[in-house]
C-alpha positions, 0 to 999 in steps of 0.5 A, a space after each residue: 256363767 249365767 244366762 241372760 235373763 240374769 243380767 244383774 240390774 243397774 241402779 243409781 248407787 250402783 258403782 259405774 260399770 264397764 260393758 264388754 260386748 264379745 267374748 273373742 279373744 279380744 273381748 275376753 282380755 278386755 273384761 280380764 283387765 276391766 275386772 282387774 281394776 275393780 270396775 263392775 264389768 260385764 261381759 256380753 256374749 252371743 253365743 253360747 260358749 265364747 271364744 270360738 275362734 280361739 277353739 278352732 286356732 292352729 288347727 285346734 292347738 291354738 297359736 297363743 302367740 308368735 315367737 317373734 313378729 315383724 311390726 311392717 308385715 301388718 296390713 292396713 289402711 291406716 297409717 303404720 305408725 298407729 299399728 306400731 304404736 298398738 303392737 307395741 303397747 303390750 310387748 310381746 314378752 309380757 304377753 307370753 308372761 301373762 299368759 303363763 303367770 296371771 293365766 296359768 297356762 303354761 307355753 311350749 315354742 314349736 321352733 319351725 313354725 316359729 310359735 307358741 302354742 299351749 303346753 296342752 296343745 289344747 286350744 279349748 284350754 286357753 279359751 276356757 281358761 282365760 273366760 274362767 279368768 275373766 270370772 275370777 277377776 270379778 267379771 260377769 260372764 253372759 252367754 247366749 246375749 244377741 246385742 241388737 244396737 248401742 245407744 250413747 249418752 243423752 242428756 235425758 238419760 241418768 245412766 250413760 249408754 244404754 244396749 239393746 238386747 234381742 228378747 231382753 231388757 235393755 243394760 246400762 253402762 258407763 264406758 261399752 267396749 265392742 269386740 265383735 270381730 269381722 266377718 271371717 268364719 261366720 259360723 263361729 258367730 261372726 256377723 259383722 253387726 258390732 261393725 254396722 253397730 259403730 258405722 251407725 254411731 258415726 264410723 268409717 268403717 273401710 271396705 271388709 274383705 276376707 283375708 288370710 283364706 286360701 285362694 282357688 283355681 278351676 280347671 286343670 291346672 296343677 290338679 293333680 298336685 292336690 296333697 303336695 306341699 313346698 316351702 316356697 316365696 310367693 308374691 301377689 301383685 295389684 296395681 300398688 297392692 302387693 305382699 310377699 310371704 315365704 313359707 309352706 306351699 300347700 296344693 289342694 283340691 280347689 287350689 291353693 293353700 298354706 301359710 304362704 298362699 294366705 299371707 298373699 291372698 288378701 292381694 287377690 281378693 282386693 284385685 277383685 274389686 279395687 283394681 283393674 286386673 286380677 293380681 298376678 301371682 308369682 312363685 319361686 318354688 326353691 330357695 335357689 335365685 336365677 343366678 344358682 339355678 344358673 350355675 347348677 344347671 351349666 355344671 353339665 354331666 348325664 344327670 337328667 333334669 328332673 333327678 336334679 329338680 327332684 333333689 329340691 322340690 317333691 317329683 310331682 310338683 318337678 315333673 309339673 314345672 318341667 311340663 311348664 316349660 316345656 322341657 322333657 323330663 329326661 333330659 340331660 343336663 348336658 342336653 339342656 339348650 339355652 332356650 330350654 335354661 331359660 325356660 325352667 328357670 324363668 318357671 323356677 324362680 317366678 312361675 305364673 300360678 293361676 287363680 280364679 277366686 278364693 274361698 272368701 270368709 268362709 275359710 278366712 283367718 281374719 277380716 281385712 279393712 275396719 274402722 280406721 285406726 285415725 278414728 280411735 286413740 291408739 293409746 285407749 283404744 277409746 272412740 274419737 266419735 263417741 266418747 266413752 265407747 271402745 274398740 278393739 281386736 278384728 273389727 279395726 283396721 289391721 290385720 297380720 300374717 299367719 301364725 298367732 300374729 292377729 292374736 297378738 293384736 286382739 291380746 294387745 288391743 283387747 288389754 288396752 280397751 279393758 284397762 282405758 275403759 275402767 280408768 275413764 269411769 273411775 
């Protein structure tokens, strides 16, 4: 890698050149599959390393990819048919080929998470690897390159676009690729300027939001659960906004966390700022229905109810639905009245969970909202504003649920940015 004062200069007879700015996961792929053409490509990066979102994915292992995904459980704003037609761009089988042929990192599915993760089960290896990737495809890598702003195409300009650098010469380019990302986790370096970048260039960029964070519950309610963990179902409703995720549950110190709970929270953090109510949050805390828990609770006999509920769910968690209910935990099921039935079961099936914010961007997996997909051929991923100019990965309006679906999308995104962007300057 080189710095950036060494950004190899461009003149006339230099032959056309791809400029990738952002060395995510998106970014990344996109120089890979620029460089692999033969185009000049350059990979622009501010900070000083790349890639470290990847770095601090599945907890450090990396979720590379899912085993399976479902196209419908993508949110967006924008028509689904184009998300469909994104996702299914670069299949999900040929992605795990890539990164296990042309990568050389070898992949291991964990079955009850349902996720591929490297064989290493070291996330810096992916990252490292793929940039190493990038290099070896003939990809320049810059690190430490702070890009300030895009200018397109003028008649007076002999070379295309041109980006400004802070404390730098301007670079040259014929075709620029953005892959910023969101907001989400800011101190991996994301800002948000490629996205005030775009907007200035004539995008609608629909309103950012965190997504996939963990939700928060001041007070006392459920406090003392803070550890305790559940695979629940667990909807989230708006006014038309709504999601449901069935997974792991987890209770924190601040509230509420887990797979589950963050598929759902982009729901309440919409409901903050769209609609005219906070969203209302139901939980099933088992996987038995109301017609089940119906028939286990009538079959009587001396056994207690919280022994029973116990069975199914940790005993604190038991113990705290009971209180919810208002029924005593001694209680037989023989001594169960029908009020107190109906109760527990109406707690069990869809209990109320109180929320009263959420830990924003700061824990956030992913950016919601975006430029709209309508705005960008979802075949190229090249700009229908500005010619010449691409986008991929987190700055568009698409994100999915928990699990290595969003790097599916940047991989998906970022491969097809790469390869149009080439294609166009040939």
């Amino acid at each position: 890698m080189v710095s950036v004062s060494s950004v190899p200069p461009v003149s006339p007879v230099t032959k056309p050149r791809v400029v990738v700015i952002g060395a995510g996961a998106a970014g990344t792929m996109a120089a890979i599959f620029s460089a692999s053409t033969g185009a000049e490509t350059l990979l622009l990066e501010r900070t000083k390393d790349g890639g470290r979102k990847i770095l601090i994915s599945g907890g450090g292992r990396c979720n590379i990819l899912p085993a399976s995904y479902d196209e419908s459980r993508f949110v967006s704003e924008s028509p689904p048919h184009l998300v469909r037609r994104i996702l299914r761009s670069w299949p999900l089988r040929d992605q795990i080929a890539f990164f296990q042929r042309d990568a050389g990192i070898p992949l291991v599915e964990e079955p009850e998470s349902a996720k591929f993760f490297p064989a290493s089960h070291r996330a810096r290896d992916v990252r490292d690897r793929l940039i190493a990737l990038a290099d070896q495809r003939g990809a320049t890598v810059v690190m430490n390159a702070r890009v300030t702003g895009l200018a397109p195409p003028t008649a007076n300009r002999s070379r295309g676009w041109q980006i400004q650098l802070d404390d730098a010469d301007p670079v040259h380019a014929d075709a620029v690729i953005v892959a910023t990302g969101g907001l989400s986790v800011p101190q991996t370096g994301s800002d948000g300027g490629g996205l005030r970048i775009v907007e200035g260039l004539g995008h609608e960029v629909r309103p950012t939001y965190a997504a996939l964070t963990p939700l928060t519950a001041d007070g006392a309610h459920f406090a003392e659960l803070a550890g305790v963990s559940a695979a629940v179902t667990i909807t989230a409703r708006a006014d038309a906004i709504s999601a449901t995720s069935t997974g792991g549950f987890l209770f924190t110190h601040r509230g509420y966390s887990g797979p589950a709970v963050l598929d759902v929270s982009h729901v309440a953090v919409r409901s903050r700022t769209e609609t005219s109510v906070p969203a209302r949050i139901k939980v099933q805390w088992t996987e038995h229905n109301e017609r089940e828990w119906e028939a286990i609770f009538r079959t009587g006999g001396n056994r207690s109810i919280a022994r029973v509920l116990s069975r199914e769910i940790p005993q604190r968690l038991a113990e705290a639905l009971l209180a919810a209910a208002d029924v005593e935990p001694r209680r037989t099921l023989a001594n169960l009245s029908r009020q107190e039935r109906h109760r527990l079961i109406e707690v069990l099936v869809r209990g109320d969970l109180r929320w009263t914010g959420d830990e924003g961007y700061r824990k956030a997996e992913v950016t919601g909202g975006g430029v709209r997909l309508s705005e960008i051929d979802p075949k190229t991923m090249e700009s229908r504003r500005q010619k010449g100019l691409f986008l991929c990965g987190e700055m568009l309006d698409a994100f999915g649920p928990i699990g290595g679906h969003n790097f599916l999308w940047a991989w998906a995104t970022g491969r097809a940015a790469g390869l149009a962007a080439a294609a166009s300057i040939a």
